[in-house]
C-alpha positions in Angstrom: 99.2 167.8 85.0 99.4 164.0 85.2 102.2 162.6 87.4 103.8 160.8 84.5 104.1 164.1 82.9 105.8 165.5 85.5 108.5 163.0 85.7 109.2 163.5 82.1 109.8 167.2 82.3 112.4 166.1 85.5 114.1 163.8 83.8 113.4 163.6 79.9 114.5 160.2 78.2 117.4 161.1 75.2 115.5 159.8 71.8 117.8 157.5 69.6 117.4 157.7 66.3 117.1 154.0 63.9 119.7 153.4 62.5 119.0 152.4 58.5 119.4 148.8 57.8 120.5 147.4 54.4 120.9 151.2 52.7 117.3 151.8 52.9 116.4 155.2 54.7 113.9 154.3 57.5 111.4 156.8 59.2 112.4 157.9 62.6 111.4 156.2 65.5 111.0 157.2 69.1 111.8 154.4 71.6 109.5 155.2 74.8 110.6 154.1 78.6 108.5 153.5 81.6 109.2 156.1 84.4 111.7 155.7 87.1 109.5 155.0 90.7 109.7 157.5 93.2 111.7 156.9 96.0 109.7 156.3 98.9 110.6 157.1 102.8 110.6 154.4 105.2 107.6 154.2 107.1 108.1 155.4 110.8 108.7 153.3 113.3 111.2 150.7 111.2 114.7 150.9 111.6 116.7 151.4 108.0 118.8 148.4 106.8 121.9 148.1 106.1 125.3 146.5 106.8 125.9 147.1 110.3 122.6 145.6 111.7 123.0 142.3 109.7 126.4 142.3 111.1 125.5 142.9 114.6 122.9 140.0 114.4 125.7 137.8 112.9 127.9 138.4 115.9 125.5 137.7 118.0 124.6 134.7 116.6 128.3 133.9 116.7 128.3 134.6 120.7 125.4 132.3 121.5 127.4 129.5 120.0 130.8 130.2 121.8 129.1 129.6 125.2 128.0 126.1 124.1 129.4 123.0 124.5 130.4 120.8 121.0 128.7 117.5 120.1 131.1 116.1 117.5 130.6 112.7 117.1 134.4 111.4 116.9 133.5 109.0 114.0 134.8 105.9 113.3 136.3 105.5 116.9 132.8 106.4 118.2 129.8 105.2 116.2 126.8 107.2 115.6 123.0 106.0 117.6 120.7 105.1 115.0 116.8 104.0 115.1 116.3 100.3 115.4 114.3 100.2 112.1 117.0 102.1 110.3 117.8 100.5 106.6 121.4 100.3 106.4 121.3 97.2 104.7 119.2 93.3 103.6 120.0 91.0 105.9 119.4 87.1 104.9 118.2 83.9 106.5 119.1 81.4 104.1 117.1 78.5 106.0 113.6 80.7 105.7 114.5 81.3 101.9 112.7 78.9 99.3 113.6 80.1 96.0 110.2 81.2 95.4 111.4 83.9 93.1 108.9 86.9 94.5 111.9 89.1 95.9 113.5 89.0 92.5 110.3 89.4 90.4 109.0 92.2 92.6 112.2 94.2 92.7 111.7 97.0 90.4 115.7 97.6 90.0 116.4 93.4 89.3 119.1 94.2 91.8 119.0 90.5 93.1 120.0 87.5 91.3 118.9 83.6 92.7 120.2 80.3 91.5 118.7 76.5 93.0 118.3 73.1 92.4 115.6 70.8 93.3 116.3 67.5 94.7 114.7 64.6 96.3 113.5 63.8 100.1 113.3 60.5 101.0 109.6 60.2 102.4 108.8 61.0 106.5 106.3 58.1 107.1 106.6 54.3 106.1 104.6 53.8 102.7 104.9 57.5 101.9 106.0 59.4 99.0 109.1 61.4 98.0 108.9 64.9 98.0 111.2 67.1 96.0 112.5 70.8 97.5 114.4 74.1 96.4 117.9 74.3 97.4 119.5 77.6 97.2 122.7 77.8 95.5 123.3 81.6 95.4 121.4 84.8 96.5 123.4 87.7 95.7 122.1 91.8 96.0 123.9 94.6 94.3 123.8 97.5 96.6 124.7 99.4 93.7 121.6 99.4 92.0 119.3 99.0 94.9 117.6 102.0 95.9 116.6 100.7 99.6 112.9 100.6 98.8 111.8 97.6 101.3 109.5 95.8 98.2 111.6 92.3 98.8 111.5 92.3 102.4 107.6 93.0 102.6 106.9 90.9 99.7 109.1 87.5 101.1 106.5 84.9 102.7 108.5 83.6 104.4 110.2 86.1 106.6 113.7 85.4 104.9 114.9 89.2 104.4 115.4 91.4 107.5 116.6 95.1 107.6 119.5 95.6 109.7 120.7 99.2 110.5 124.8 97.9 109.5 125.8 100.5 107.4 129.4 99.9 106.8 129.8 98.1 103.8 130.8 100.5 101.6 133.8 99.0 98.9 136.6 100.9 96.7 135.0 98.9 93.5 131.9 98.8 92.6 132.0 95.6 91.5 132.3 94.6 94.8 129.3 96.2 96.0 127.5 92.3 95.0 127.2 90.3 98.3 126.6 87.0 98.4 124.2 84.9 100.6 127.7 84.5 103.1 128.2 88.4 103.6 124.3 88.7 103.8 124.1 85.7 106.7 126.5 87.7 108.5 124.4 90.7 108.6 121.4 89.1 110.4 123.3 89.6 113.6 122.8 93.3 113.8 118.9 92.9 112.9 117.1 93.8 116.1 114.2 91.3 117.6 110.8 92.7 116.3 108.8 94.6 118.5 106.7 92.7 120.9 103.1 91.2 120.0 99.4 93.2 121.3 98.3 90.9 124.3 94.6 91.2 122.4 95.6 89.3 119.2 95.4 85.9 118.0 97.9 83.8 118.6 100.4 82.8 115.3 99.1 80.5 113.1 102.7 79.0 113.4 102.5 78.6 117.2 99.0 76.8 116.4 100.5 74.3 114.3 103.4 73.3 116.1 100.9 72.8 119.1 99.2 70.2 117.4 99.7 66.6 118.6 101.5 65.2 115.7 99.4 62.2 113.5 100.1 58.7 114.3 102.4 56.7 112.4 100.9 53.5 110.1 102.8 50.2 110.9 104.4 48.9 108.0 102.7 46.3 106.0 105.1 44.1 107.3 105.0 44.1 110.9 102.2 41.6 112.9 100.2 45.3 114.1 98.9 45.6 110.6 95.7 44.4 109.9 95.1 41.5 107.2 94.3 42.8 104.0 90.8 42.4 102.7 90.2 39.3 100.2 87.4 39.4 98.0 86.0 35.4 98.0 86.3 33.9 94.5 83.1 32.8 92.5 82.5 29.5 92.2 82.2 27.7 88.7 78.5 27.8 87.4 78.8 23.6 87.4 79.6 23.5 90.8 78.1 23.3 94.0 77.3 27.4 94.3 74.8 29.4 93.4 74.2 29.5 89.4 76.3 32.7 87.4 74.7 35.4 87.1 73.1 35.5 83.5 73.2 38.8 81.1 70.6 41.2 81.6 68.4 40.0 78.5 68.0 36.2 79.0 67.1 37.2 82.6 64.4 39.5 81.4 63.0 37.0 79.0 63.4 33.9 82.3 61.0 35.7 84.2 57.6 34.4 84.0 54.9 36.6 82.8 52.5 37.8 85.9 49.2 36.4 86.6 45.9 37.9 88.2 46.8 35.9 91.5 50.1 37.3 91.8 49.0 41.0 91.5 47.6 42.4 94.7 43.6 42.6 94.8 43.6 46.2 96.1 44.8 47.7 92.5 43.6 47.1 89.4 47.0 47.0 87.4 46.6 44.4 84.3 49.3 41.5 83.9 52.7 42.7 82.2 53.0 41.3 79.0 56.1 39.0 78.4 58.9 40.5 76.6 60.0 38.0 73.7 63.4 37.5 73.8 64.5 38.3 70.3 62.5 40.0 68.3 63.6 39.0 64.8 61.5 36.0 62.9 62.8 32.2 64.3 62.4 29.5 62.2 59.1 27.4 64.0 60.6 23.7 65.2 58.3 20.9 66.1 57.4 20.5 69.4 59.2 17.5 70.5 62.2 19.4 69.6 61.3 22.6 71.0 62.1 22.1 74.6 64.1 18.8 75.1 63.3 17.0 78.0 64.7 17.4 81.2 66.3 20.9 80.2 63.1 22.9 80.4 62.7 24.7 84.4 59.7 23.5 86.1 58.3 27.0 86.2 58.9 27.8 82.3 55.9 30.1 81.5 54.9 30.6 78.0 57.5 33.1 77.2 59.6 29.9 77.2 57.4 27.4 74.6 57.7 28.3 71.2 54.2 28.7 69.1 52.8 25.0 68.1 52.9 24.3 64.6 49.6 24.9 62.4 49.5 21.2 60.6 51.4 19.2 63.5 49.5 20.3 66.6 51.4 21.0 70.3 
């Protein structure tokens, strides 16, 4: 015989019969149970639990502790040592701050709100130009909301949030938990100076710049250092004395006289240019007396210059 079959000889299972539902006889059913497990002896070698050996252990317990001394930090009169870089709370330099808007955008809660107006700065250097700057007006953080993530302070260019480990701030309102740029100066007192720079690295940019000799200052226009300003010379009048004006492009082309064998240089054999007339539409043919008036023609007219001769009249 099986084990199970055993155990149900030992201990047989009472059958309960179905109860009919709704009036309608039903067919007996047998409801079948899984066997009870066997109790097992402990293995040897292992004590047997119970209620006194958790009880001596307790005691014990209880004993190592009365011979001890008690650290009980006596809170508020004595306050607690925390790390350096603990985040109690955002600490603010308002002179750093710019109103660039990145704390504020980046801050996934939209825990802190920024008001500023621009206005005018007179220019540094002599013949400069204004500039215009942010002026911050307000710079508020409700603690209520913020969940002490660090996103502004990483974020901020311009190093104008710190964390400082003041933790007492804590209000009977929560309304009150909004600080204002004021309460937020105050805190930077408590923000301990950053840990000290590798010997190896660079130096700061910063440091680099304010090193630099600063750029020399241009005398006023004004003053007798200044140099005289340039004057471009006026033309002179194409009647006078000077050198004639300068024609337009065209009747310059059509003045220059056409080029001879002599002129062209006897190593090449590049054929005289032809003379470019100076309007090609059809002019009415004048006679020659007329043509060039005398006096008014340039000594060195070539015959781009002389109009054709007339067929019946001659030159």
């Amino acid at each position: 015989m099986t084990e199970r079959t055993q155990a149900e000889q030992v201990n047989p299972e009472p059958v309960e019969p179905v109860q009919p539902v709704g009036g309608e006889a039903q067919p007996e059913e047998t409801r079948v149970t899984a066997p009870r497990p066997k109790e097992t002896a402990p293995a040897p070698g292992t004590k047997p639990s119970g209620i006194l050996p958790g009880l001596v252990k307790g005691l014990a317990a209880t004993a190592r502790t009365l011979t001890r001394h008690a650290h009980t930090a006596e809170y508020p009169d004595v306050m607690p040592k925390l790390p350096p870089r603990t985040r109690g709370v955002i600490a603010l330099t308002e002179e750093n701050c710019t109103s660039c808007m990145l704390c504020a955008r980046e801050c996934p809660d939209w825990c802190i709100y920024i008001d500023s107006h621009k206005e005018e700065l007179p220019p540094t250097t002599p013949g400069g130009r204004a500039r215009q700057r942010n002026v911050l007006d307000r710079f508020a953080i409700d603690f209520s909301l913020c969940m002490y993530c660090g996103i502004c302070v990483e974020v901020c260019p311009f190093d104008a949030l710190w964390w400082s480990p003041e933790f007492e701030y804590a209000e009977l309102d929560i309304r009150e938990l909004i600080h204002e740029k004021d309460r937020l100066g105050a805190w930077m007192a408590t923000v301990p100076p950053p840990a000290a720079l590798d010997p190896a690295s660079a130096e700061p940019a910063e440091l680099v710049a304010a090193s630099k000799p600063p750029r020399p200052v241009r005398p006023a226009a004004g003053e007798d250092e200044a140099a005289p300003a340039r004057v471009r010379p006026a033309r002179p009048a194409p009647g006078e004395g000077g050198p004639p004006a300068a024609r337009p492009r065209r009747e310059a082309r059509a003045a220059t006289p056409a080029a001879t064998p002599t002129d062209t240089p006897t190593d090449t054999a590049t054929p005289p240019t032809a003379p470019i007339p100076t309007d090609p539409a059809p002019t009415a043919v004048l006679p020659a007396a007329d043509a060039t008036p005398s006096g008014d023609a340039p000594a060195d007219a070539g015959p781009a210059d002389n109009p054709p001769a007339d067929k019946d009249g001659g030159a």
